[in-house]
N, C-alpha and C positions, 0 to 999 in steps of 0.2 A: 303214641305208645303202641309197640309191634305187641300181640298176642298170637300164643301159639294154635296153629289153625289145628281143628278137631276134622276128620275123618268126617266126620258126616256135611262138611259143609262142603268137600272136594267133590265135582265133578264123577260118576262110575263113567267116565265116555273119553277115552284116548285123547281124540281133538277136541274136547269141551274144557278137558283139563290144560292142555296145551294153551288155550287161549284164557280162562281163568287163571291161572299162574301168574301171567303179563300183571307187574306193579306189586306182586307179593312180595317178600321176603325168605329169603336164605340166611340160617342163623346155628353161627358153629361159634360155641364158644364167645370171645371176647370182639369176634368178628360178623360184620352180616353186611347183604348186598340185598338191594330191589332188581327181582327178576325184570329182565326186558327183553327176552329174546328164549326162544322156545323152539324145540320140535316133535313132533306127534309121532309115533311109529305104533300103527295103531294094530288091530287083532288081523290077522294076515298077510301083512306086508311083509314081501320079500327083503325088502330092508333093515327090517328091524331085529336083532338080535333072536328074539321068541320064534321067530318064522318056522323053524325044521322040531319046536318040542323044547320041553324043562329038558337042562343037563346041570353038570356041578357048576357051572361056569355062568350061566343063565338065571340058573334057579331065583333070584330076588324078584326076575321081572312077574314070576312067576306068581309073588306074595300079595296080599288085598291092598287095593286103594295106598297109598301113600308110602311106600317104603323105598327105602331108598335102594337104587340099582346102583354098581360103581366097577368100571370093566377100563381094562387099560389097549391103547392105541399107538398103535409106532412104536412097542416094547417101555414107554415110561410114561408118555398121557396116561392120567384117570381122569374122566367121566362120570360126573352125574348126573342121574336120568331120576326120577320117577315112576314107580309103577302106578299103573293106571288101569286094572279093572279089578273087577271082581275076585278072589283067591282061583287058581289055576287056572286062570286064564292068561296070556302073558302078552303085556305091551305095556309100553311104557313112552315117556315124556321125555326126552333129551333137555337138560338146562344150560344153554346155550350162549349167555353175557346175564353178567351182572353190571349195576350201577351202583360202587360201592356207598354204602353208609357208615357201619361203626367199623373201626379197628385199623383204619387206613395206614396209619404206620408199622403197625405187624403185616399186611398187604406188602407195602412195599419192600421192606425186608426180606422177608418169603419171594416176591419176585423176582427181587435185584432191580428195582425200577422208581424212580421217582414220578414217574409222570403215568398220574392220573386214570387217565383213557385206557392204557394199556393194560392195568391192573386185573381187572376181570373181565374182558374185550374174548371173548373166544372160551370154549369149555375146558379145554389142559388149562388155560391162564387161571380162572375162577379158581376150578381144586387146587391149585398151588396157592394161591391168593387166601385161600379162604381155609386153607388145612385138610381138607376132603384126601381120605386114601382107601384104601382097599381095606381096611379094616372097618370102613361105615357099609362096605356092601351090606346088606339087609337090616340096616338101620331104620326103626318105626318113626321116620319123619316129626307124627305126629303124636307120638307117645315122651313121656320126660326126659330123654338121652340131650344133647349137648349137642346136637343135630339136628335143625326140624324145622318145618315150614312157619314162618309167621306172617299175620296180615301184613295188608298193605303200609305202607309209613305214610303213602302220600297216593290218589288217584291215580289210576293209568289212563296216560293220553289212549289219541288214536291208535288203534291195534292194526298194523300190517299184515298181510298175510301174502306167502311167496313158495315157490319150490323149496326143496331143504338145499342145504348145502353140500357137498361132497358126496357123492352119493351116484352108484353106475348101477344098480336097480331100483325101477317104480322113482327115479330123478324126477319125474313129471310132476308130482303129486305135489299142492298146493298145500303142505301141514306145516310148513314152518311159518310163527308166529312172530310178534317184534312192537316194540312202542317206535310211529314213525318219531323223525327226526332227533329220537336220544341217541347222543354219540357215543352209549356203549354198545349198541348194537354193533354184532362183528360182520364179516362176510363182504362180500363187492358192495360197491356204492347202487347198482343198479337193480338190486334185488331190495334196497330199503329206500325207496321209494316212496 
């Protein structure tokens, strides 16, 4: 039984919550997936969206502990992230693959895909998969929307931890998260290890 997670039980810590997430649940509606793949972009990272200040465009990462960030890439990916600290502060959680659980045949539909792996494999796949759009940006996760974190369904294995992905500043940085050997995890074979 997935319950919806309360605020107080999330991580106030960028990467504490990035690797707390690993094994949770992602729950929109008639659909939901177990997190298994994460990325941290924590309070000064040149990286991370919050880096240069709030703007209109930002402003979610900006909101306390748990609400949702949702920013588009390559003019049609959407992206959901996580904010992750304290109110005006701003950094957040990139949610990175899922491992689907409920709703598998609206999944696929929504994809154009029957096969399995590919369904929530990557962050544009998930929000498609899963219904996530720019109208969840600053959605309270963890408040009664149709939107929102819930526990685990089942333990998380072992937790990887690696560079992020894609990424040509602060690349170096070890914040990206993962359950080894689940094959939702996205990205090269060599970084899930």
């Amino acid at each position: 039984m997935i319950r919806r997670l309360k605020r107080s039980e999330l991580p106030e810590d960028t990467e504490a919550l990035a690797r707390y997430l690993i094994g949770k649940t992602v729950v929109h509606k008639a659909v939901s997936g177990r997190i298994v793949e994460t990325e941290a972009y924590v309070i000064g990272d040149a990286a991370g969206h919050a880096y240069r200040g709030p703007t209109p465009r930002n402003h979610s990462l900006f909101l306390k502990l748990g609400h949702a960030y949702v920013y588009v890439v390559y003019g049609r990916l959407k992206l959901l992230n996580v904010s992750s600290e304290r109110a005006g502060v701003g950094a957040g959680v990139l949610i990175r693959a899922l491992e689907p659980i409920e709703g598998v045949a609206i999944m696929q539909r929504r994809r154009g895909t029957s096969q399995l792996r590919d369904l929530t494999r990557g962050p544009g796949c998930l929000t498609v998969a899963i219904g996530v759009s720019m109208r969840h940006d600053g959605v309270d996760l963890c408040n009664g929307g149709p939107l929102w974190l819930g526990s685990a369904a089942k333990p998380a294995g072992p937790i990887g931890i690696s560079v992020r992905i894609g990424l040509t500043r602060e690349a170096h940085r070890r914040l990206r998260f993962y359950e080894r050997g689940n094959p939702f995890v996205s990205g090269p074979r060599r970084l899930n290890a």
